[in-house]
Backbone as CSV, one residue per row, in Angstrom:
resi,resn,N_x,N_y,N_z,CA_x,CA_y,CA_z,C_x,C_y,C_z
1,UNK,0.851,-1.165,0.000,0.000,0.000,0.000,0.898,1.228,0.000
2,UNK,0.184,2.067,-0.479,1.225,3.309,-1.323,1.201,4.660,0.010
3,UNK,1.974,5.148,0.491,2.043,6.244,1.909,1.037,7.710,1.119
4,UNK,-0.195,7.761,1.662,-0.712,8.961,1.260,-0.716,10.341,1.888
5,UNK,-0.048,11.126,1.542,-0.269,12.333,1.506,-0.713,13.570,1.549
6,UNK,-1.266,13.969,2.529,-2.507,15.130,2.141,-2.496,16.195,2.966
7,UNK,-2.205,17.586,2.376,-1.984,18.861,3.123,-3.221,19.395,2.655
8,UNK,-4.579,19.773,3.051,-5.736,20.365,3.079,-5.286,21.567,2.786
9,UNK,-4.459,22.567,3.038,-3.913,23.868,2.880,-3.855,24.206,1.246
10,UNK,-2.703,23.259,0.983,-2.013,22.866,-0.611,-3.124,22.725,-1.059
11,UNK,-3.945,21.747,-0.798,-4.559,21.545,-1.748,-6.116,22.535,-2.239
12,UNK,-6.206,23.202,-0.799,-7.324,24.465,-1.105,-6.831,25.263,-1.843
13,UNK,-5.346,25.537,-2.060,-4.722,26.895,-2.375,-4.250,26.951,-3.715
14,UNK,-4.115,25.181,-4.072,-3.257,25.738,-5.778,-4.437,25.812,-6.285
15,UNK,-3.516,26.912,-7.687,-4.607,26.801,-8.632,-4.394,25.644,-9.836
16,UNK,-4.633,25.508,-10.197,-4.533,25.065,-11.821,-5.039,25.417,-13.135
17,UNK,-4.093,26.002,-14.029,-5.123,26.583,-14.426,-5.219,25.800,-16.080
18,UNK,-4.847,24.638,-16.110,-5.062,23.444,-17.429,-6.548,23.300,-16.464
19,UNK,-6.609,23.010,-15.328,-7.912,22.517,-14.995,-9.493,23.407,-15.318
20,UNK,-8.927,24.732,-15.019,-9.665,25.672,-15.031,-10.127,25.827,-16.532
21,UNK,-9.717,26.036,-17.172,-9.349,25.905,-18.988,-10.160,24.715,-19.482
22,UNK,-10.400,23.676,-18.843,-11.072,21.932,-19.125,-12.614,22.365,-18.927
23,UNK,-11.999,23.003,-17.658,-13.886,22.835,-16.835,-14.204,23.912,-17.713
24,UNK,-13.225,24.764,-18.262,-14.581,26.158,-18.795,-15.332,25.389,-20.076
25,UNK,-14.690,24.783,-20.791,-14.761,24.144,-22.335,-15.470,23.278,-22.108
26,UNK,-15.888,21.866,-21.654,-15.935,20.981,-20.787,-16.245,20.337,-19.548
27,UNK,-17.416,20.018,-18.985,-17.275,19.892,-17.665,-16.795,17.942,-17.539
28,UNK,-16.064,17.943,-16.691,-15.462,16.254,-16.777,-16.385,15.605,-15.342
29,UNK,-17.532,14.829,-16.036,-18.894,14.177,-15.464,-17.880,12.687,-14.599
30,UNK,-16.892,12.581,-15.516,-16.611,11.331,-14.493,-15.724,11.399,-13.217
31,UNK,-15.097,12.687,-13.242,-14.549,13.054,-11.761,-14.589,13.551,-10.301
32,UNK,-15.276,13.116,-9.588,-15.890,13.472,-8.362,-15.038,13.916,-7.436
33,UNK,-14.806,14.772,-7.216,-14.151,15.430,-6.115,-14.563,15.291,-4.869
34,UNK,-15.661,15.262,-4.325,-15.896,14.929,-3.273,-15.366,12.910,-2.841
35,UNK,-15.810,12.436,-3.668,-15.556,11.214,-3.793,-13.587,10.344,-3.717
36,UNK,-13.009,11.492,-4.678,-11.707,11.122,-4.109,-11.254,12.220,-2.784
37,UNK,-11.558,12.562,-2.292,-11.738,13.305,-0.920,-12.029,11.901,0.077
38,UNK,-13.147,11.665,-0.028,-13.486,10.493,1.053,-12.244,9.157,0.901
39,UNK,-12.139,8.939,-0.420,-11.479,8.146,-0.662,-9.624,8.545,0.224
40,UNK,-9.319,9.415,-0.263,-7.692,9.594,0.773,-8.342,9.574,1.904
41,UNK,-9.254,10.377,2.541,-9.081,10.025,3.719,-9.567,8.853,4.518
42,UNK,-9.962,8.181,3.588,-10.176,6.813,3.869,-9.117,6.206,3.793
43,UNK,-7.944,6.314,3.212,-6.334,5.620,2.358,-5.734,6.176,3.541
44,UNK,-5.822,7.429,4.280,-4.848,7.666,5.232,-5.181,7.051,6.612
45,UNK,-6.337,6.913,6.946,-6.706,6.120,8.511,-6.203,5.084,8.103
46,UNK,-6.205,4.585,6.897,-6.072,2.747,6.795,-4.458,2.690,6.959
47,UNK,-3.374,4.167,6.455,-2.800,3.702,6.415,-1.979,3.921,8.067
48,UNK,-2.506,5.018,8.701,-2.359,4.934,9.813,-2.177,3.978,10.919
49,UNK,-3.488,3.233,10.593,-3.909,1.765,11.575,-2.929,0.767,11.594
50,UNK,-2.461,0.564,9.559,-1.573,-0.069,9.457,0.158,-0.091,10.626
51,UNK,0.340,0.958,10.569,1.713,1.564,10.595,1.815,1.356,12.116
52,UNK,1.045,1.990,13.148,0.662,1.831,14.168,0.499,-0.129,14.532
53,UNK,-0.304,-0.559,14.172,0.137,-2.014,14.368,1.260,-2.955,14.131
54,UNK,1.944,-2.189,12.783,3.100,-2.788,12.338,4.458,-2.308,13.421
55,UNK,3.961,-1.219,13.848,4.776,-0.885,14.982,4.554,-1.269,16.502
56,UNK,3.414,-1.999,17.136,2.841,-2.624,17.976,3.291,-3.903,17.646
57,UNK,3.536,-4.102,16.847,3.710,-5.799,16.947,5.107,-6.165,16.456
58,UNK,5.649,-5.228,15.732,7.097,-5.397,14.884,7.964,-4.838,15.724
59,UNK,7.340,-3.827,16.421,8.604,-2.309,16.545,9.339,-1.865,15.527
60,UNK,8.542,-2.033,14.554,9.079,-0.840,13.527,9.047,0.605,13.747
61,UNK,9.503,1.331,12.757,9.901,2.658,13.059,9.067,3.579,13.549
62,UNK,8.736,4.143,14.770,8.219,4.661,15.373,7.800,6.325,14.918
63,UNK,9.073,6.901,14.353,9.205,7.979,13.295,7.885,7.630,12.021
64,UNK,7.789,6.686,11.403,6.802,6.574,10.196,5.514,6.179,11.246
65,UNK,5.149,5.893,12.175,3.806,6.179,13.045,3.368,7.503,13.326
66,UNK,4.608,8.155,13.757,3.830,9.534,14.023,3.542,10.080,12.601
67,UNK,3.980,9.980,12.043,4.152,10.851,10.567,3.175,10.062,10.267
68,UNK,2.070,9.286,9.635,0.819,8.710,9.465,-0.087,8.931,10.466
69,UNK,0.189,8.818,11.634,-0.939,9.401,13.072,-1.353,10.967,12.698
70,UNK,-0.367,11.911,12.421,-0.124,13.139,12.205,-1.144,13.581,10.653
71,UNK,-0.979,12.479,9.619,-1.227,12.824,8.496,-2.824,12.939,8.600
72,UNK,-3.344,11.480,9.574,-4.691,11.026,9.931,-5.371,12.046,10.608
73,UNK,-4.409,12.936,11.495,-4.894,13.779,11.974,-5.416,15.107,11.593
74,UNK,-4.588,15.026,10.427,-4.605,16.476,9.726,-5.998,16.069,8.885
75,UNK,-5.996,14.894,8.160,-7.081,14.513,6.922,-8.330,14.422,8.266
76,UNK,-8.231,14.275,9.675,-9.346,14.362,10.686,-9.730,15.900,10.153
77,UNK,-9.051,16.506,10.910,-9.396,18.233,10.958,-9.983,18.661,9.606
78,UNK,-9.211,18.544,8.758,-9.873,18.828,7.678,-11.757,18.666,6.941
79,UNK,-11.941,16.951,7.465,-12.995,16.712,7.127,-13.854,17.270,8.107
80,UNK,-13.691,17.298,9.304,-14.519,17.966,10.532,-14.810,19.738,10.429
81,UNK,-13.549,20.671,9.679,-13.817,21.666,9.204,-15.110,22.216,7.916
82,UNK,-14.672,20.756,7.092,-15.533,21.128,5.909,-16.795,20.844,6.329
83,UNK,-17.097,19.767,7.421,-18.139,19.370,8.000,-19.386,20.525,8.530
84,UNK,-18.585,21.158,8.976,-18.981,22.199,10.282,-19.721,23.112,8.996
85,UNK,-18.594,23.658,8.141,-19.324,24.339,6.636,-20.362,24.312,6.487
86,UNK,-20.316,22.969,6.143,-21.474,22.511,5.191,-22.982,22.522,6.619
87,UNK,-22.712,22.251,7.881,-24.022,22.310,8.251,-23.903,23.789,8.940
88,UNK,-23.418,25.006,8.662,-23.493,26.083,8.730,-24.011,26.868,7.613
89,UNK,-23.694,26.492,6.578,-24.706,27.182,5.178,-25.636,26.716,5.162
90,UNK,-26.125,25.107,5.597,-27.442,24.638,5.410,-28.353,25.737,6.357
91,UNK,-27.776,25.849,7.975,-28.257,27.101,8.766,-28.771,28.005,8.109
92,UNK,-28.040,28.589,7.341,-27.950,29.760,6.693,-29.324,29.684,5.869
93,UNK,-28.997,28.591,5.281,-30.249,28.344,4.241,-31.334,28.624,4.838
94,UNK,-31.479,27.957,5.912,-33.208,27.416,6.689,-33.395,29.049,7.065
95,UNK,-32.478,30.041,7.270,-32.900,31.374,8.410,-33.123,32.043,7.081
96,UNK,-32.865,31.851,6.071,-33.305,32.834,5.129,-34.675,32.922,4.959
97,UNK,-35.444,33.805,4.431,-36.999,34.671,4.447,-37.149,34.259,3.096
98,UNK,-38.490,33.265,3.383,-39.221,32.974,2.002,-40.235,33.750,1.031
């Protein structure tokens, strides 16, 4: 299994702008963004759990646990931020005047 990666920061902040250029021309129906979202942070707990047991039972490198505990933690915060969002605009929604 492949070590995943994920800075929520980076990845709110670049732009791209081949992407931007696709979607104006184009919208690409088979790529879900939300969907590979769930998906890493689904790839990083797993790989967390992993690393953490392999180090519970191996004593392997204790250095590559925190650094996956850390990553899990960050892909935590992240989803719990966007979380909070999303049922704060729904708020938003319901207080608005029909």
């Amino acid at each position: 299994m492949s070590t995943v990666s994920f800075n929520a920061y980076t990845a709110l902040n670049t732009t791209r702008p081949a992407d931007t250029a696709k979607a104006a021309t184009k919208p690409d129906a088979d790529k879900n963004v939300v969907a590979e979202g769930i998906n890493d942070f689904r790839a990083a707990l797993q790989q967390a759990e992993k690393t953490t047991m392999q180090t519970a039972v191996t004593g392997a490198d204790p250095h590559a646990m925190v650094a996956a505990l850390a990553n899990a933690e960050l892909m935590l915060d992240a989803a719990v931020t966007i979380r909070d969002k999303v049922v704060e605009a729904y708020q938003e929604l319901l207080r608005m005047p029909v």
